[in-house]
TORKOL-289164 format. One line per field, with one value per residue (C-alpha): residue in three letters; x, y, z. Coordinates in pm, 1 decimal, always signed. Layout:
BEGIN
residuo <- ala, ...
u <- X, ...
v <- Y, ...
w <- Z, ...
END
This chain:
BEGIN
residuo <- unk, unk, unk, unk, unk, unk, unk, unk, unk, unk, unk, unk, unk, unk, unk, unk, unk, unk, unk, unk, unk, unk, unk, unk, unk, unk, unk, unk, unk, unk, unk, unk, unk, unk, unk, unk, unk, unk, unk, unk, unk, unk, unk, unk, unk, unk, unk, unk, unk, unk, unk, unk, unk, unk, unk, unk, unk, unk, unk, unk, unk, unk, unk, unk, unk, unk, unk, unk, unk, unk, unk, unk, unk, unk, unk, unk, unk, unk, unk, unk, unk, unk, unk, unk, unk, unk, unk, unk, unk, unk, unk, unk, unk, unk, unk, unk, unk, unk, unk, unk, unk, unk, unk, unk, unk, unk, unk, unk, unk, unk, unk, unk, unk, unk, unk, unk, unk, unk, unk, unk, unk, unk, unk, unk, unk, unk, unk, unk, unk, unk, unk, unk, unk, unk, unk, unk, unk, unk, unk, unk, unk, unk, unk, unk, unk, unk, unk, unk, unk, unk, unk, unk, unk, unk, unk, unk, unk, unk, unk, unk, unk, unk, unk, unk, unk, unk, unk, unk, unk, unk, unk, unk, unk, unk, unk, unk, unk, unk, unk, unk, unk, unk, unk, unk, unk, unk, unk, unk, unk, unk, unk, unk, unk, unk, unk, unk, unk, unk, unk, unk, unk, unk, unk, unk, unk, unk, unk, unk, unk, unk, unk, unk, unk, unk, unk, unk, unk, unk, unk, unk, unk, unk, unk, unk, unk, unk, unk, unk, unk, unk, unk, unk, unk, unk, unk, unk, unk, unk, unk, unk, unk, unk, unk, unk, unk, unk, unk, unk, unk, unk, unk, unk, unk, unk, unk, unk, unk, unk, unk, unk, unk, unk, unk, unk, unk, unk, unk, unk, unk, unk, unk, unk, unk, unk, unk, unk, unk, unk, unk, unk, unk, unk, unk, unk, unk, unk, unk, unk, unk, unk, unk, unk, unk, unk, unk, unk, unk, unk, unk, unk, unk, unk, unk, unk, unk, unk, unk, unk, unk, unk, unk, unk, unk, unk, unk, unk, unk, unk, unk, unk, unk, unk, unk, unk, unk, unk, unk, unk, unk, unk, unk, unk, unk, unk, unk, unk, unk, unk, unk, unk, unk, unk, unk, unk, unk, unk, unk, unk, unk, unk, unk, unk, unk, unk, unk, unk, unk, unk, unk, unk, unk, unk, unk, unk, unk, unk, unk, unk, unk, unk, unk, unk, unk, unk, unk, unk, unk, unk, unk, unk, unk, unk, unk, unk, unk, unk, unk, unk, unk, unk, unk, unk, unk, unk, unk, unk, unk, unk, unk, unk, unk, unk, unk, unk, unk, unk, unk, unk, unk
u <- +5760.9, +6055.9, +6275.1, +6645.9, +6678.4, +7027.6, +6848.5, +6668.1, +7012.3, +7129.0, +6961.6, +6643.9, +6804.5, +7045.8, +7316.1, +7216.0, +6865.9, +6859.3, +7058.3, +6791.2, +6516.9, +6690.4, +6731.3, +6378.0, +6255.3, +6451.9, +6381.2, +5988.3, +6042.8, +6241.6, +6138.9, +6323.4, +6662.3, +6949.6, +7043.0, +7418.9, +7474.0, +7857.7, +7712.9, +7549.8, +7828.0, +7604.7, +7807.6, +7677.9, +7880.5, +7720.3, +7822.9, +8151.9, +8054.4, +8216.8, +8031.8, +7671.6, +7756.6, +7880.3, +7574.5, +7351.7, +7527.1, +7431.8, +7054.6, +7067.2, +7209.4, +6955.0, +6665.9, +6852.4, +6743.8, +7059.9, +7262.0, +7018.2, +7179.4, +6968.5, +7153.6, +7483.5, +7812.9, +7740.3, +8095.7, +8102.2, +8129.1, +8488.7, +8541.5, +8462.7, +8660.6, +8973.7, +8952.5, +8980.8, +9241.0, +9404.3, +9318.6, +9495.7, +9811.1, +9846.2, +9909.2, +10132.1, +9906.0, +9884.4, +9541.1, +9407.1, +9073.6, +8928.3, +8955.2, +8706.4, +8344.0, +8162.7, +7846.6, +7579.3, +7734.7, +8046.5, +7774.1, +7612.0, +7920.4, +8065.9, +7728.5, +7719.9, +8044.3, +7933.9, +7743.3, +8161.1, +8217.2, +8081.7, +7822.8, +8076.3, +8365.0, +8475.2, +8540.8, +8790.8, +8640.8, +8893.5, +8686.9, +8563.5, +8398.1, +8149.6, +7791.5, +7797.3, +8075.6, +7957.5, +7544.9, +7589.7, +7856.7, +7551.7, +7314.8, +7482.5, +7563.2, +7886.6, +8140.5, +8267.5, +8613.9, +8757.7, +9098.6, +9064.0, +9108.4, +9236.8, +9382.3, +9743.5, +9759.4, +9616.1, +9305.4, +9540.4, +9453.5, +9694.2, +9705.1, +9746.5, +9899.0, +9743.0, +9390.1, +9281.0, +9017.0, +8903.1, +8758.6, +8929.2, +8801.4, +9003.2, +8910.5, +9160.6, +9152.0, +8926.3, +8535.1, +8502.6, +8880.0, +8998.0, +9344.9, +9521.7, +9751.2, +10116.0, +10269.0, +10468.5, +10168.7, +9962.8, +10283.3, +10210.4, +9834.6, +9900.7, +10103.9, +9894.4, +9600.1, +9832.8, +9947.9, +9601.2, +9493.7, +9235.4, +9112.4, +9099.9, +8811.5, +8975.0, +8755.5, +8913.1, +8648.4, +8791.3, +9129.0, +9122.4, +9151.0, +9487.9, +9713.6, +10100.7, +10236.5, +10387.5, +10101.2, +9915.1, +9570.8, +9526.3, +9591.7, +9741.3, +10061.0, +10205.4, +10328.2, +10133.3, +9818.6, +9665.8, +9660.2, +9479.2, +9272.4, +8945.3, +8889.7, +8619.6, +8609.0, +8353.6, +8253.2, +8051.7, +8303.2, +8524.9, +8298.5, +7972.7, +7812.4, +7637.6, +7263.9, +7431.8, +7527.9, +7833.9, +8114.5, +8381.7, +8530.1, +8834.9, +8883.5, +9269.1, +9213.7, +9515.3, +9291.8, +9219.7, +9068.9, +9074.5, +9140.8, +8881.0, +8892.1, +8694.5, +8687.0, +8512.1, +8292.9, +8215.2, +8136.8, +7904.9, +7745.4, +7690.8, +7536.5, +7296.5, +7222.5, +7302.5, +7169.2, +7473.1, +7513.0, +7284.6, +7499.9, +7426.4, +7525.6, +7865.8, +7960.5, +7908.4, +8199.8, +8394.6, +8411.8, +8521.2, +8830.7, +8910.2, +9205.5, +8935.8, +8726.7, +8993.0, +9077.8, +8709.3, +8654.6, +9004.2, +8879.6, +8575.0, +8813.3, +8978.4, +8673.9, +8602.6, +8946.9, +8936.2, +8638.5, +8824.9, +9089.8, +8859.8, +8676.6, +8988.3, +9148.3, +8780.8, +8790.9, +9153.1, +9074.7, +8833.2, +9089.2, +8993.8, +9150.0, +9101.1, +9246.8, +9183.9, +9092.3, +9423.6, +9421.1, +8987.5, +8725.6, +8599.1, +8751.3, +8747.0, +8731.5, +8758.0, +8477.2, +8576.9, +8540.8, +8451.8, +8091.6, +7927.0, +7910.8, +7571.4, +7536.3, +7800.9, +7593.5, +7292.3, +7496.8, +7605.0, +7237.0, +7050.1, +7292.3, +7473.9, +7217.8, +7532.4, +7515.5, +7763.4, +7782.2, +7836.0, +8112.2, +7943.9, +7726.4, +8065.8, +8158.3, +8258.5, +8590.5, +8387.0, +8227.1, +8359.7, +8429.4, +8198.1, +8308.5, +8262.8, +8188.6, +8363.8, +8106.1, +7889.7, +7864.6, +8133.3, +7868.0, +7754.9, +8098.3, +8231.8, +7907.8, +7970.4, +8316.6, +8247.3, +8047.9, +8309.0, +8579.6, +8412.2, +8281.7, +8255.5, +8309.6, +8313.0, +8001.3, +7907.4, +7992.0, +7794.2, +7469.8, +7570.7, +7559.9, +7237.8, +7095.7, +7178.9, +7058.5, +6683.9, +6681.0, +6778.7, +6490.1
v <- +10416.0, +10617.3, +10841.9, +10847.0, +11188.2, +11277.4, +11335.5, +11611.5, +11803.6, +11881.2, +12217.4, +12171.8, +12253.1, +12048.5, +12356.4, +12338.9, +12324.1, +12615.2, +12771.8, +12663.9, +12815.0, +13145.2, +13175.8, +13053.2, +13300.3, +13616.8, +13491.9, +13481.9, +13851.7, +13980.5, +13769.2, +14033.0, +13911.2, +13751.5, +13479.5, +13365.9, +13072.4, +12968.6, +12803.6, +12447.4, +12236.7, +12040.2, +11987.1, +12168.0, +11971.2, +11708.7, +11299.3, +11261.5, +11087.6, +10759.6, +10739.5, +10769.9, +10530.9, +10308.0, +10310.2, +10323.1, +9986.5, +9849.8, +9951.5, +9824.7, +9470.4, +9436.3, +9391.7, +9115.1, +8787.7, +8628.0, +8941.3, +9097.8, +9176.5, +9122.8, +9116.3, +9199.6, +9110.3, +9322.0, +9455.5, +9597.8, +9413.8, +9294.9, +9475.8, +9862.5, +9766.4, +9618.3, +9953.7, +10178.3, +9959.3, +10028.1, +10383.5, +10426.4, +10274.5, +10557.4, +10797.8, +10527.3, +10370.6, +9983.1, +9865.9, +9529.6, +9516.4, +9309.6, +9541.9, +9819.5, +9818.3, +10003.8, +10185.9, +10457.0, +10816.0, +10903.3, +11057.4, +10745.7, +10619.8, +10823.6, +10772.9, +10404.4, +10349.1, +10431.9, +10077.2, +9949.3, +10136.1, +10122.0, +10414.5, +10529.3, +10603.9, +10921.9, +11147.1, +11375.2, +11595.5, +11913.2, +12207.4, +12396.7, +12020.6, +11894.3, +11868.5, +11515.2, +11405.9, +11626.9, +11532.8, +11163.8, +11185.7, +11334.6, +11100.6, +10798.4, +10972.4, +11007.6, +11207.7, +11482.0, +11643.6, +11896.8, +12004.9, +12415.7, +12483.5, +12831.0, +13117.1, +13090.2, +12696.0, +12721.5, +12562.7, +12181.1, +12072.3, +11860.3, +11602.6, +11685.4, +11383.1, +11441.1, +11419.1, +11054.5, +10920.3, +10625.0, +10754.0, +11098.9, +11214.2, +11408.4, +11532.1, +11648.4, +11844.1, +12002.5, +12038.2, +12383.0, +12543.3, +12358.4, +12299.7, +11980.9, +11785.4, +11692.7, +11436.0, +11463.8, +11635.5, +11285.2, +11140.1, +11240.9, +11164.7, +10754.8, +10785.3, +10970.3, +10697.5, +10401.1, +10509.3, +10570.8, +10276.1, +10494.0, +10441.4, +10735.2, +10782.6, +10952.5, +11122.3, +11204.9, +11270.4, +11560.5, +11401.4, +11458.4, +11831.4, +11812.5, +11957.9, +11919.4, +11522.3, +11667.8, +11694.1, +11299.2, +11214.8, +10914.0, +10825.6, +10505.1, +10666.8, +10681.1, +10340.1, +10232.8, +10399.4, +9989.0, +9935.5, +10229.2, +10380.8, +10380.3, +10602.2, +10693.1, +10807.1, +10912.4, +10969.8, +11270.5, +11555.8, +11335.0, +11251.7, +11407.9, +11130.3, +11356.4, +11261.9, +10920.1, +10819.0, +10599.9, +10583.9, +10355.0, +10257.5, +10112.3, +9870.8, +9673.6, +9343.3, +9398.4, +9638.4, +9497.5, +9594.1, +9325.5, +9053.2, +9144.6, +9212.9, +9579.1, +9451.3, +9093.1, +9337.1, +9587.7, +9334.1, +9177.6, +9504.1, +9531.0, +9238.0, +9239.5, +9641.1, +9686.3, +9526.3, +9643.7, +9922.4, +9951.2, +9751.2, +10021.3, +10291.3, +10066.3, +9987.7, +10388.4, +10426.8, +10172.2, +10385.1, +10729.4, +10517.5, +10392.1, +10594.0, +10764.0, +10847.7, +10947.4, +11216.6, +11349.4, +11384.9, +11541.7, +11798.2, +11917.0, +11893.7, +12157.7, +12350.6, +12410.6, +12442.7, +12708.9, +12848.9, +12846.3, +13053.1, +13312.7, +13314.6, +13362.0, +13680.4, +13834.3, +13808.6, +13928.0, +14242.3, +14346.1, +14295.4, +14005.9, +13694.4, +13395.1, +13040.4, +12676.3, +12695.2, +12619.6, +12224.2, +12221.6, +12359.8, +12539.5, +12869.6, +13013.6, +13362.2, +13549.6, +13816.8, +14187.4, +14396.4, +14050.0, +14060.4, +13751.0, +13429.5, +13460.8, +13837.6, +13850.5, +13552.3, +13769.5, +14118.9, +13930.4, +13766.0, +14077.6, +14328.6, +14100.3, +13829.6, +13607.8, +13260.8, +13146.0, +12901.8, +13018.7, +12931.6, +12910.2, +12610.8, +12408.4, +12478.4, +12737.7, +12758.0, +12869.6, +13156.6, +13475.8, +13304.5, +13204.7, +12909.7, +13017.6, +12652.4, +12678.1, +12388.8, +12661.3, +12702.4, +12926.4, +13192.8, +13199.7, +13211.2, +13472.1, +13738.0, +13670.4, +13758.9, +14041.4, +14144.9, +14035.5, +14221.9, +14560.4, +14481.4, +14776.8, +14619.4, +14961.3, +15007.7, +14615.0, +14705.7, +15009.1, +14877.0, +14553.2, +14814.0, +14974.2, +14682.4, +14611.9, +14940.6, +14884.7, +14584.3, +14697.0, +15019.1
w <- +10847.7, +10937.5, +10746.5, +10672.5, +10899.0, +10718.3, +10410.5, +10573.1, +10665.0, +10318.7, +10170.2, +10030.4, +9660.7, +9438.5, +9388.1, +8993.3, +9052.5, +9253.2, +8948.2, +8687.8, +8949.3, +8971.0, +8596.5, +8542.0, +8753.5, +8593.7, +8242.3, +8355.9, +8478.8, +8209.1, +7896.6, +7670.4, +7842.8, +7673.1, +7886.8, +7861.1, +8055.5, +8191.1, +8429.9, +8443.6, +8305.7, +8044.0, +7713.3, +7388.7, +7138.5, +6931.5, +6924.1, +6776.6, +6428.6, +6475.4, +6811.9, +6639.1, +6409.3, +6646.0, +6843.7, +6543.1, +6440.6, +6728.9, +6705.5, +6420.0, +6519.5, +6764.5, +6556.7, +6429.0, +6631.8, +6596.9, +6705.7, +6955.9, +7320.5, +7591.2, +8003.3, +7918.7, +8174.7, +8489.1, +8499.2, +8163.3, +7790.8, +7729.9, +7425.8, +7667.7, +7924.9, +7686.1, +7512.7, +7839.9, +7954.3, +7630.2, +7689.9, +8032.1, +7872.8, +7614.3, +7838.6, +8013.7, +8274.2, +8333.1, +8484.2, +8332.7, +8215.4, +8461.0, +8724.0, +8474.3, +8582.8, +8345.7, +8449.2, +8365.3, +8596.6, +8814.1, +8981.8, +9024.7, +9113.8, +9369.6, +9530.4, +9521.2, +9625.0, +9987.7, +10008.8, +10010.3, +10352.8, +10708.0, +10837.7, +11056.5, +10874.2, +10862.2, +10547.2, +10456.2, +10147.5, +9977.5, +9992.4, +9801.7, +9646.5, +9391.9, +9587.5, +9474.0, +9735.6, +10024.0, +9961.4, +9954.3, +10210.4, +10426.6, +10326.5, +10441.8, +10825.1, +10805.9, +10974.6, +10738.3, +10727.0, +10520.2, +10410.4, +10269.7, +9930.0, +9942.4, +9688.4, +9924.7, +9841.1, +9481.1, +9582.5, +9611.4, +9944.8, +10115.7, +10385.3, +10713.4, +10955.6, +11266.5, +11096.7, +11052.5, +10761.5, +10640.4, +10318.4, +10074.7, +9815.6, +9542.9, +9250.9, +8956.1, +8727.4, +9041.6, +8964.8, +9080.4, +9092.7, +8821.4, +8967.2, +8931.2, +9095.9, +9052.1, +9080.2, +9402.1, +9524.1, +9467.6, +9594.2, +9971.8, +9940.2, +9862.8, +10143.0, +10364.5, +10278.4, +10331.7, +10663.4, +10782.6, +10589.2, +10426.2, +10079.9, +9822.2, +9578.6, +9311.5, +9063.9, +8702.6, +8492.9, +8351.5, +8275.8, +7910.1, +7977.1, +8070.9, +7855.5, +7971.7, +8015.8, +8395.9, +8496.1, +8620.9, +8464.5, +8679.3, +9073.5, +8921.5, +8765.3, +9137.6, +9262.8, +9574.6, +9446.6, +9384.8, +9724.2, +9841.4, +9564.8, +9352.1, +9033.9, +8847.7, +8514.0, +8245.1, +7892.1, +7979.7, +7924.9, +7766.5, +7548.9, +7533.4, +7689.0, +7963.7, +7783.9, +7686.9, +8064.5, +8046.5, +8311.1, +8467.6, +8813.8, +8806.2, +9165.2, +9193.3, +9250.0, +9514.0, +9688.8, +10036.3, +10358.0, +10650.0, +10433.9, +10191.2, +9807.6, +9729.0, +9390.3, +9484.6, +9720.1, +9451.9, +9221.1, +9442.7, +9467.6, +9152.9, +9078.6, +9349.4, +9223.4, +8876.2, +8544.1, +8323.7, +8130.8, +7747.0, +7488.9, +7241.9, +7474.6, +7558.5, +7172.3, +7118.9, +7449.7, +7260.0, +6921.6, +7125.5, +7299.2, +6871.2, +6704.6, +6472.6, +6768.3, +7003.6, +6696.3, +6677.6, +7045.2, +7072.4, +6897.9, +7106.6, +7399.8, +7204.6, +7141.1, +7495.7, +7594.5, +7346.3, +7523.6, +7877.0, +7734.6, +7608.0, +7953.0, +8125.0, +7892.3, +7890.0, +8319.0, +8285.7, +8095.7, +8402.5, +8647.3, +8837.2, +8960.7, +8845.5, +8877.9, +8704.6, +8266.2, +8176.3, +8250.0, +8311.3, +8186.8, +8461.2, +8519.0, +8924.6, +8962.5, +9297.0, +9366.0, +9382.4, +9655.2, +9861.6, +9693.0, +9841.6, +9563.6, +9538.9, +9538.0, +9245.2, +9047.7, +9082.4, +8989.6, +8678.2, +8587.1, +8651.8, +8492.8, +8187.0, +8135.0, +8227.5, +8431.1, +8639.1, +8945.1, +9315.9, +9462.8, +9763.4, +9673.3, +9663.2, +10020.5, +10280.2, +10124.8, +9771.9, +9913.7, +9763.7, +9429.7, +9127.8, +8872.7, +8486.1, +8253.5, +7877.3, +7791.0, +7554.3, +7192.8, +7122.4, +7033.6, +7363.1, +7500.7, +7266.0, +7359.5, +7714.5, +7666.0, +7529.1, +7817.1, +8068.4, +7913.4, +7976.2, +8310.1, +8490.5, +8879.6, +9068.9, +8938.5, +9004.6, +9363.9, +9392.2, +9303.4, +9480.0, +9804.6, +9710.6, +9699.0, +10029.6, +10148.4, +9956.0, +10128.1, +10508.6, +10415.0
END
């Protein structure tokens, strides 16, 4: 037996496990703690009610005999992927319906994509980046590059001709920095990837965030983009699917590499891999993409947009900088005084009771920054605000430096 050796170079913690173990681990030492968390990105909002009764519908049908669903069609049930097709064009985006897979995770998906691609191909990843793309990126052995995210380019990445890729990976609205892409900015990227004759995986799971029609919600809105580009796309945060599981990966059939359809690949993939998503799961997807449901989960996009905006006046009123919450719901704030990310995450645990994620655990280009998540009850968000807005950083800083000096006695 012999083991797949990359596996053993990533860090021996998922970056939100090692969250939940650090918060585990105060709360066991100081039970008396409030505990605030802005930090794992797990939604708090219940099922919009037209999705629960879609899906309880559909329970209900299959204890019927003559309506029960057993294998489903691998790529996703007509009536899903007619409705996201149907979705894309109301924000004025033409993809047909056969080229929809439907499936259980964009995490799932980013990883699985990699079975389309040869071991050697080299990556180009933005940094800072969501673990997902850099871990599985790892796993499979493949040559990583990265183009820097920075405060100077508004954390928006772009290509750089005399580096050459076969795979990029972009991600917008941005999962940390929650900057997004325009237009003309997605402009050079299809033609960076068509003159390299790279293909772009283009994750938009947090498309429904965005709040101003200049700004794209899907890598198909620039012409060009069909012959060079994957998306994925979920019901998680759209939705509140995240303990649901239902996403989608949308593959042009006019996608080609040496001859060769992706989609006619990706579909073979899946069939050889995949069983199909849960009918009940799939009629429940269905119902949020209806007018009705579209209205209802609408308004819990609202809700944590809401939250964002109250993160970002609380972090305001201390005097920091932050970036992203106005199109995502992940506010990026910079660390004062250039406290480390994880130093300032453990400042703000030990001293507020408040979670956030290092920036550091999305990249190089993360450290000195922690990302705040407006996916909490707005209780939660509202007493952390509270707390934020009368931060007292010199005083952050100062015991952030006797720490340092405990620890070197």
């Amino acid at each position: 037996m012999q083991l797949n050796e990359n596996i053993l170079k990533l860090e021996q913690n998922y970056l939100f496990a090692e969250i939940a173990l650090r918060v585990r681990h105060f709360r066991e030492a100081h039970p008396e703690a409030e505990i605030l968390s802005l930090g794992i990105n797990d939604v708090t909002r219940p099922l919009a009610p037209a999705v629960s009764a879609a899906m309880a519908d559909a329970a209900r049908e299959m204890q019927d005999a003559g309506r029960f669903h057993g294998y489903g069609d691998v790529q996703g049930e007509p009536f899903l992927r007619e409705a996201i097709a149907a979705y894309y064009r109301s924000f004025h985006v033409s993809i047909g319906a056969e080229d929809v897979f439907v499936s259980d995770g964009a995490k799932s998906d980013l990883a699985n994509l990699c079975d389309l691609f040869a071991p050697d191909s080299a990556v180009l990843l933005p940094n800072p980046v969501y673990p997902v793309f850099y871990d599985t990126s790892v796993m499979a052995g493949r040559k990583i590059l990265f183009a820097n995210g920075t405060k100077e380019n508004g954390f928006l990445p772009m290509p750089d001709p005399a580096v050459s890729a076969d795979l990029i990976y972009l991600c917008s609205p941005n999962n940390p920095t929650g900057a997004v892409y325009s237009r003309a900015q997605l402009r050079q990227w299809v033609g960076y990837a068509r003159a390299h004759n790279a293909c772009i995986i283009y994750d938009a799971a947090y498309e429904a965030y965005i709040r101003s029609a200049a700004l794209p919600r899907s890598i198909f809105e620039i012409a060009g983009a069909e012959t060079c580009a994957i998306e994925i796309n979920s019901f998680s945060k759209m939705a509140g699917f995240t303990g649901v599981r239902c996403s989608f990966v949308i593959v042009p059939r006019t996608l080609m590499q040496d001859g060769q359809s992706l989609h006619k690949l990706w579909m073979r993939r899946q069939s050889t891999k995949y069983n199909g998503t849960s009918y009940i799961v799939q009629r429940g997807a269905a119902a949020a993409l209806s007018a009705e449901g579209q209205r209802q989960v609408r308004q819990d996009v609202q809700y944590y947009m809401e939250n964002a905006d109250i993160i970002r006046s609380a972090l305001h009123r201390s005097g920091v900088f932050t970036t992203g919450g106005e199109h995502a719901p992940y506010v990026w704030m910079e660390c004062p005084y250039h406290m480390a990310s994880w130093d300032c995450f453990g400042l703000l645990l030990s001293h507020y009771g408040i979670v956030t994620s290092p920036g550091a655990g999305f990249g190089v280009q993360g450290e000195g920054w922690l990302r705040f998540s407006s996916f909490g009850s707005r209780e939660t968000i509202g007493r952390a605000a509270h707390k934020l807005a009368a931060m007292d950083w010199d005083q952050l800083a100062l015991w952030a430096v006797n720490s340092l000096h405990a620890g070197d006695d």
